[in-house]
C-alpha positions in Angstrom: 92.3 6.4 35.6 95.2 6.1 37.6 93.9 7.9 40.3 91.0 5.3 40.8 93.5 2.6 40.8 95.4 3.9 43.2 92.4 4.4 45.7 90.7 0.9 44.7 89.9 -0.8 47.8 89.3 -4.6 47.2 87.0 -4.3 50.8 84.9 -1.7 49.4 84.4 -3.0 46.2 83.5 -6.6 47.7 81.0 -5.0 50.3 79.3 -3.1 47.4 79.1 -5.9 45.2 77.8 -8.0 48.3 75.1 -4.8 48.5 74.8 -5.0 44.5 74.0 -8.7 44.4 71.7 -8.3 48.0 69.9 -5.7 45.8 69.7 -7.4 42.8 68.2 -10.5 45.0 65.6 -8.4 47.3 64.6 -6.5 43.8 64.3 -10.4 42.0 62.5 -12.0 45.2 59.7 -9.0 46.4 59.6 -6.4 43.2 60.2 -8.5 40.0 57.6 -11.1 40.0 54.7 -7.9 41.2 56.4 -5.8 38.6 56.2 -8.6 36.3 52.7 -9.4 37.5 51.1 -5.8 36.7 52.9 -6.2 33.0 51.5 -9.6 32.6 47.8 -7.5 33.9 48.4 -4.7 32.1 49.0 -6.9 28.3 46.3 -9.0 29.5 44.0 -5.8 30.0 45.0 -4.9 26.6 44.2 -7.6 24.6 40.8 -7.9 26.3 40.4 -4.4 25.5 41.4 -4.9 21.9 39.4 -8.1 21.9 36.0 -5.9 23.4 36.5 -3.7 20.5 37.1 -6.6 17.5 33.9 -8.1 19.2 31.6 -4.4 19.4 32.8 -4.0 15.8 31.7 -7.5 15.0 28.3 -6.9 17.1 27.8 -3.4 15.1 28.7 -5.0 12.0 25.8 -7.5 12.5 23.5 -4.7 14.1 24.2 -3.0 11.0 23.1 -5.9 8.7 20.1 -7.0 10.3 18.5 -3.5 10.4 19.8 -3.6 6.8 17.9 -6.5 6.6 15.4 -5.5 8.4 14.6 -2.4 6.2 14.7 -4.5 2.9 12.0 -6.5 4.8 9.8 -3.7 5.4 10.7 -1.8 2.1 9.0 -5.3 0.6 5.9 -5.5 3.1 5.2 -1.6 2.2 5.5 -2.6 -1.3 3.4 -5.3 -0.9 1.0 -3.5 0.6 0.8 -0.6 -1.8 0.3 -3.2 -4.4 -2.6 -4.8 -2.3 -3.8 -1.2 -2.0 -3.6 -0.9 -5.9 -5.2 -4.3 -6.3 -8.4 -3.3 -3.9 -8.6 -0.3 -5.4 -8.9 -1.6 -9.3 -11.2 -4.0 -7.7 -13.4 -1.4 -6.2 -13.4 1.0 -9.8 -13.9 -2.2 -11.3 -16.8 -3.3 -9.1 -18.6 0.2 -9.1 -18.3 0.5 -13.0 -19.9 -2.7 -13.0 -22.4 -1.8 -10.8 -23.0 1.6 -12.5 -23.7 -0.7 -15.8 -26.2 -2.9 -14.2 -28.0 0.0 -12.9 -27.9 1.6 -16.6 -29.2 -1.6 -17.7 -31.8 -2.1 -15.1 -32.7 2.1 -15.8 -32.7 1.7 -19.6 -35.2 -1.9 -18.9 -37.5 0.4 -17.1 -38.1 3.1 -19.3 -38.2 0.4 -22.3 -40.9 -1.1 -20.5 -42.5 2.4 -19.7 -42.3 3.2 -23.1 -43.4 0.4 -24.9 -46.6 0.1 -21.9 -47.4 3.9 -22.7 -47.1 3.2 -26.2 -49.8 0.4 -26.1 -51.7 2.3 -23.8 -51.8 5.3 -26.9 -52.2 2.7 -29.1 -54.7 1.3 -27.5 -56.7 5.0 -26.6 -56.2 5.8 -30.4 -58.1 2.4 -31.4 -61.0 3.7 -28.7 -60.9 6.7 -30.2 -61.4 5.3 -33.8 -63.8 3.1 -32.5 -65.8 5.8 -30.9 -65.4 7.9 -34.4 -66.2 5.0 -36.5 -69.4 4.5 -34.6 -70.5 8.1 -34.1 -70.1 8.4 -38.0 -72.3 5.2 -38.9 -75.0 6.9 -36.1 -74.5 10.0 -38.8 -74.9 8.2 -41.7 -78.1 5.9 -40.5 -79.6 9.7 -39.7 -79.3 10.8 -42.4 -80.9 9.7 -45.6 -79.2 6.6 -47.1 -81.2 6.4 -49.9 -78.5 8.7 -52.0 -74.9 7.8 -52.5 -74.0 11.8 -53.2 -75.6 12.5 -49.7 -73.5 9.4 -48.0 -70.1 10.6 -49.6 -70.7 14.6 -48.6 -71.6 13.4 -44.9 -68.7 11.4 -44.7 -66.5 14.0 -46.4 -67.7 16.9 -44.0 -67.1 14.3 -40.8 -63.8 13.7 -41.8 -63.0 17.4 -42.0 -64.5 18.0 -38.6 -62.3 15.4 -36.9 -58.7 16.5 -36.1 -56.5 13.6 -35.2 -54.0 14.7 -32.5 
């Protein structure tokens, strides 16, 4: 320490603090307020940045819920749908089975009719058919001698044994 003492030059050190201050001054006037600048950029750049990315997570966030939103919506129209399906379908099973019945119904009122009009119809052949029998054995029995009652009853007995009735 002595040995810098001893060569301590007040010129020198006055001339580099001149140069030291001169320095400090340039550096303060052209490079601080450009350094200080492209700082102030940079943190500004940064907080956009960090700002961009709070505001895409707040945009993904709400992305996020309206498709959520949007799939509760169409989970409820397919459901909706199904149910409508379910609905037309009941109707239609309904409607046919009704319609099956009417037809029975209508079928079944048919052959009723059928079978009541054939039944008349028999009915009504049978009565011609008596009629006719009836009539053939009074013919018969005016042939033949009325006079005796033994005669009348064996004529009628032997007609009635030649008919068969279907």
């Amino acid at each position: 320490m002595e040995v810098l003492l001893n060569d301590f030059s007040p010129g020198l050190f006055i001339v580099q603090t001149i140069l030291l201050l001169g320095l400090i001054f340039l550096m303060v006037k052209f490079a601080w307020k450009p350094i200080l600048n492209s700082l102030n950029e940079r943190e500004a750049g940064i907080e956009e940045a960090l700002s961009a990315a709070d505001k895409a997570r707040t945009d993904m966030q709400n992305l996020q819920a309206d498709n959520e939103k949007m799939l509760q919506e169409a989970r409820a129209e397919r459901e909706a749908m199904l149910k409508e399906a379910r609905e037309i379908k009941e109707k239609m099973i309904a409607d046919s089975k009704e319609q099956a019945k009417l037809e029975g119904d209508k079928m079944l009122k048919q052959a009723q009719t059928a079978i009541e009009s054939e039944k008349k119809a028999a009915v009504a052949d049978i009565k011609n058919q008596v009629a006719e029998l009836s009539v053939a054995i009074a013919e018969k029995v005016l042939k033949e001698d009325l006079s005796s009652n033994d005669k009348q009853l064996k004529l009628v007995d032997t007609m009635l044994s030649d008919i068969k009735l279907n």
